[in-house]
VOFIPA-351334 format. One line per 8 residues: number of its first residue (from 0); their letters; for each residue x, y, z of C-alpha. Coordinates in Angstrom, 2 decimals. Layout:
N
NUM	A	X Y Z ~ ...
//
This chain:
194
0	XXXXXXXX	-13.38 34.75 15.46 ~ -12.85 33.95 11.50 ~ -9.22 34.69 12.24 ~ -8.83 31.53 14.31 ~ -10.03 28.79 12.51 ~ -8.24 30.57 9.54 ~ -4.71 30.11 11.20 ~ -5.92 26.23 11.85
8	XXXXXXXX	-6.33 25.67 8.46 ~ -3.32 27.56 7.49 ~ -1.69 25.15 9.71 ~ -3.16 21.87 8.58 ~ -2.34 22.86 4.72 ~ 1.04 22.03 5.00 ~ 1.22 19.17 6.74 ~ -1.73 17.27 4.36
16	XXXXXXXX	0.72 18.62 1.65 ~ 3.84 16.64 3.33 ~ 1.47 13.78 3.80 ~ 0.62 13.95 0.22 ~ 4.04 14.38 -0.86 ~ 5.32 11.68 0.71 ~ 2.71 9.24 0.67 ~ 3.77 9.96 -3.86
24	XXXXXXXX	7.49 9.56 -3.10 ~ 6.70 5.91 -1.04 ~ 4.62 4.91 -4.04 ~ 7.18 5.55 -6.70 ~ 9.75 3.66 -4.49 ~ 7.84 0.91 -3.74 ~ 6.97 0.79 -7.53 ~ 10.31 0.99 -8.57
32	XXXXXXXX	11.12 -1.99 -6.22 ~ 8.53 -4.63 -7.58 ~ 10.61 -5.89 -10.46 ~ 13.32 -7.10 -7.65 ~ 12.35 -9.83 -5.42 ~ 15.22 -10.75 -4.35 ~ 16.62 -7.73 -3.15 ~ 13.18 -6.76 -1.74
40	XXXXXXXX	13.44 -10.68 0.31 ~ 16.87 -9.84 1.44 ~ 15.77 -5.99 3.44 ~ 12.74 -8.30 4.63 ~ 15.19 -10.52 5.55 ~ 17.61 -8.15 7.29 ~ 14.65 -6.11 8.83 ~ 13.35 -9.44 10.50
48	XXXXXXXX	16.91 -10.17 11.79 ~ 17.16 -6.79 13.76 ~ 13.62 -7.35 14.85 ~ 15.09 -11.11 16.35 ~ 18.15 -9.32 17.61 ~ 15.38 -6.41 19.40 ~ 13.90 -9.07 21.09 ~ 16.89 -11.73 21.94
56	XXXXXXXX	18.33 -8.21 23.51 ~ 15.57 -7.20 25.71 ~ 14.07 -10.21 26.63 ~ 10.51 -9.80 26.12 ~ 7.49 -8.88 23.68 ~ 7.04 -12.31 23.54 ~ 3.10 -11.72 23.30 ~ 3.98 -9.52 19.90
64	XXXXXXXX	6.39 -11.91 18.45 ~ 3.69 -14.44 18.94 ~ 1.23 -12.34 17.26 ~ 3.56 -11.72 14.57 ~ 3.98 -15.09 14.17 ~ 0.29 -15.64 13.73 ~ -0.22 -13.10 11.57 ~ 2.68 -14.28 8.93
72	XXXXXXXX	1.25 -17.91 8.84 ~ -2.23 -16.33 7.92 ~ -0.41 -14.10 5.12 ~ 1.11 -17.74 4.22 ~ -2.03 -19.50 3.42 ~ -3.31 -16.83 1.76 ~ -0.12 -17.04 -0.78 ~ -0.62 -20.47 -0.82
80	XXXXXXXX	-3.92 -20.86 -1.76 ~ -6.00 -19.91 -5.20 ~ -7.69 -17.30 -5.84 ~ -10.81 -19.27 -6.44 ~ -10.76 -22.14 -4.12 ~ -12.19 -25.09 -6.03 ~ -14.23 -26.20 -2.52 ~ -15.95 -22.57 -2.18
88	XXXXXXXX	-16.75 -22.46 -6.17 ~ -17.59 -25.54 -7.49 ~ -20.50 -24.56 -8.94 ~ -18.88 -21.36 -10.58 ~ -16.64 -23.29 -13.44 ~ -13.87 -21.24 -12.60 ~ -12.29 -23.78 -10.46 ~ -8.44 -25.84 -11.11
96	XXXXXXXX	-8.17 -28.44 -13.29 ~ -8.37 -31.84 -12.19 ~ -7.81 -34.23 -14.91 ~ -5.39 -34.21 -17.59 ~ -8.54 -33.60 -20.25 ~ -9.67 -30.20 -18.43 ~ -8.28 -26.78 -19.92 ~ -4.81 -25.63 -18.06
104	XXXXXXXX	-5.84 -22.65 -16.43 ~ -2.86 -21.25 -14.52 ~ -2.83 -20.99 -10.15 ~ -4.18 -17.03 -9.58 ~ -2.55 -16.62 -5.62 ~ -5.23 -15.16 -3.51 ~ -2.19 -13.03 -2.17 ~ 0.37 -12.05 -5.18
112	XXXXXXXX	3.98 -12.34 -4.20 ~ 4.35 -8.30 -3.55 ~ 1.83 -7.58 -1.64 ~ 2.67 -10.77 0.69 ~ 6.39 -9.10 0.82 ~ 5.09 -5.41 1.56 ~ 2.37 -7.28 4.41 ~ 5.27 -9.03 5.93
120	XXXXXXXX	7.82 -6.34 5.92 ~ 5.16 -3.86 7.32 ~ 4.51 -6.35 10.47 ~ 8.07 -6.65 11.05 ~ 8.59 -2.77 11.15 ~ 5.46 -2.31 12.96 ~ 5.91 -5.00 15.86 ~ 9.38 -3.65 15.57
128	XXXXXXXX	8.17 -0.08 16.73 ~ 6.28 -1.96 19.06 ~ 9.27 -3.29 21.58 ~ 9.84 0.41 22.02 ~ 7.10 0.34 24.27 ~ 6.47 -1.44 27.69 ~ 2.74 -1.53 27.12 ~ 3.33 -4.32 24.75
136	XXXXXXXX	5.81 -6.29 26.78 ~ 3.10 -8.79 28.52 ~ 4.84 -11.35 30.64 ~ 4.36 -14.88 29.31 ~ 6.13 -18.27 29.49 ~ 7.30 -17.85 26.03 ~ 8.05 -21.72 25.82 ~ 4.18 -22.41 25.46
144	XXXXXXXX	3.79 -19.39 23.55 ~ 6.29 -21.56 20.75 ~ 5.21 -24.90 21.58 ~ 1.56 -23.61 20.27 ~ 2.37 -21.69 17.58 ~ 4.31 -24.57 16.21 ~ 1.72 -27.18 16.60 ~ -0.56 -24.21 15.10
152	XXXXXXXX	1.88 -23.96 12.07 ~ 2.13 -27.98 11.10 ~ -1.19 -28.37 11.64 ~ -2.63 -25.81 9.23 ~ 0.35 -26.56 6.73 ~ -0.89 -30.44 6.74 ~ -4.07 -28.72 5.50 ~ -2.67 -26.32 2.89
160	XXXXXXXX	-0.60 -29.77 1.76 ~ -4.12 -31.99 1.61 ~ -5.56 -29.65 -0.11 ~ -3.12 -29.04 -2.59 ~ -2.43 -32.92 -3.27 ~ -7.25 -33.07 -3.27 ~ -6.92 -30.57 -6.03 ~ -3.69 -30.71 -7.80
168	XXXXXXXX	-2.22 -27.56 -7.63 ~ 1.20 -26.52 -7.05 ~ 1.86 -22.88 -5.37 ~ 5.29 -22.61 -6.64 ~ 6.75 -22.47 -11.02 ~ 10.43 -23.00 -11.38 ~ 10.81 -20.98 -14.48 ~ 9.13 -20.91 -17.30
176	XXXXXXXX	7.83 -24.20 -18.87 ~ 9.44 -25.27 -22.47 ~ 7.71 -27.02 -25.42 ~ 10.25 -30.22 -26.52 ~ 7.59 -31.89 -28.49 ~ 8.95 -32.39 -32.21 ~ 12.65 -31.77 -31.88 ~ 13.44 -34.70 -28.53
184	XXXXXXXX	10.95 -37.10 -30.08 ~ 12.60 -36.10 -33.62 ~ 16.34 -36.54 -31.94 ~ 15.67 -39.71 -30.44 ~ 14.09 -41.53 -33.41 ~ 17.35 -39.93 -34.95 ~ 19.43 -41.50 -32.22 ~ 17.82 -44.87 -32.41
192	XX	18.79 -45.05 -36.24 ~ 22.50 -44.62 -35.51
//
């Protein structure tokens, strides 16, 4: 009797031990990809592409693909937005500035830029996985199904834009910011002497 749950064991040990070893070897690669964004963009990229192709080709999992959709525009507002939303926290002082007087304190994304890339690229592979099985393939007049999600999408951005124009914010730097202060106002008064 201690002889059979000793060969179950024997037999889970090296499969945890796989597991384990390959759960380390995903980590180090997705490590090692975080400092390139736009290569990581482009494989999310290409990876959505076969995913369109999957579907154009079989003609269905319109239900997933609409689920998909859904789920990226709620990973978009969470990139979007700050990390302490100046409606919720008013009270708490850690909230955006909103006059030129207040102290710059910089936009925190409630969803950093990698983990919004690793979300997206995971629900591409998954619902990717998914067309592989007729479970998933509901049939649906997939006009309405993009008609919705569409209305869904500009409505909820016209409410990430409000709120970003209420509290001043802006989701998105364009490189790093310069100080000019002494040397244009120096160059001009130079200029005007000429």
């Amino acid at each position: 009797m201690e002889g059979v749950g000793g060969d179950t064991a024997s037999a889970v040990a090296p499969l945890a031990k796989w597991r384990n070893d390959f759960a380390r070897a995903f980590q180090y690669y997705l490590d090692r990809s975080t400092p390139h964004p736009v290569q990581r963009w482009l494989g999310t990229l290409l990876v959505a592409a076969i995913y369109v192709l999957r579907v154009f080709y079989v003609q269905g999992f319109y239900v997933v693909s609409y689920g998909l959709g859904i789920y990226i525009l709620n990973l978009l507002i969470g990139f979007l937005s700050p990390k302490v939303d100046p409606e919720l926290d008013v009270l708490d002082g850690a909230s955006l500035p909103t006059k030129g007087s207040d102290e710059f304190k910089p936009f925190i994304r409630r969803l950093p830029e990698f983990k919004f890339w690793y979300a997206i690229t995971k629900a591409f592979c998954i619902a990717f996985l998914m067309t592989f099985f007729s479970l998933f393939d509901v049939p649906v007049f997939w006009p309405i199904l993009l008609c919705y999600w569409i209305v869904l999408f500009v409505l909820t951005m016209k409410r990430q834009i409000m709120h970003m124009i209420k509290y001043k914010y802006i989701p998105f730097s364009i490189g790093k910011q310069r100080y000019t202060g002494k040397r244009s106002s120096a160059s001009s008064s130079g200029a005007s002497r000429d």
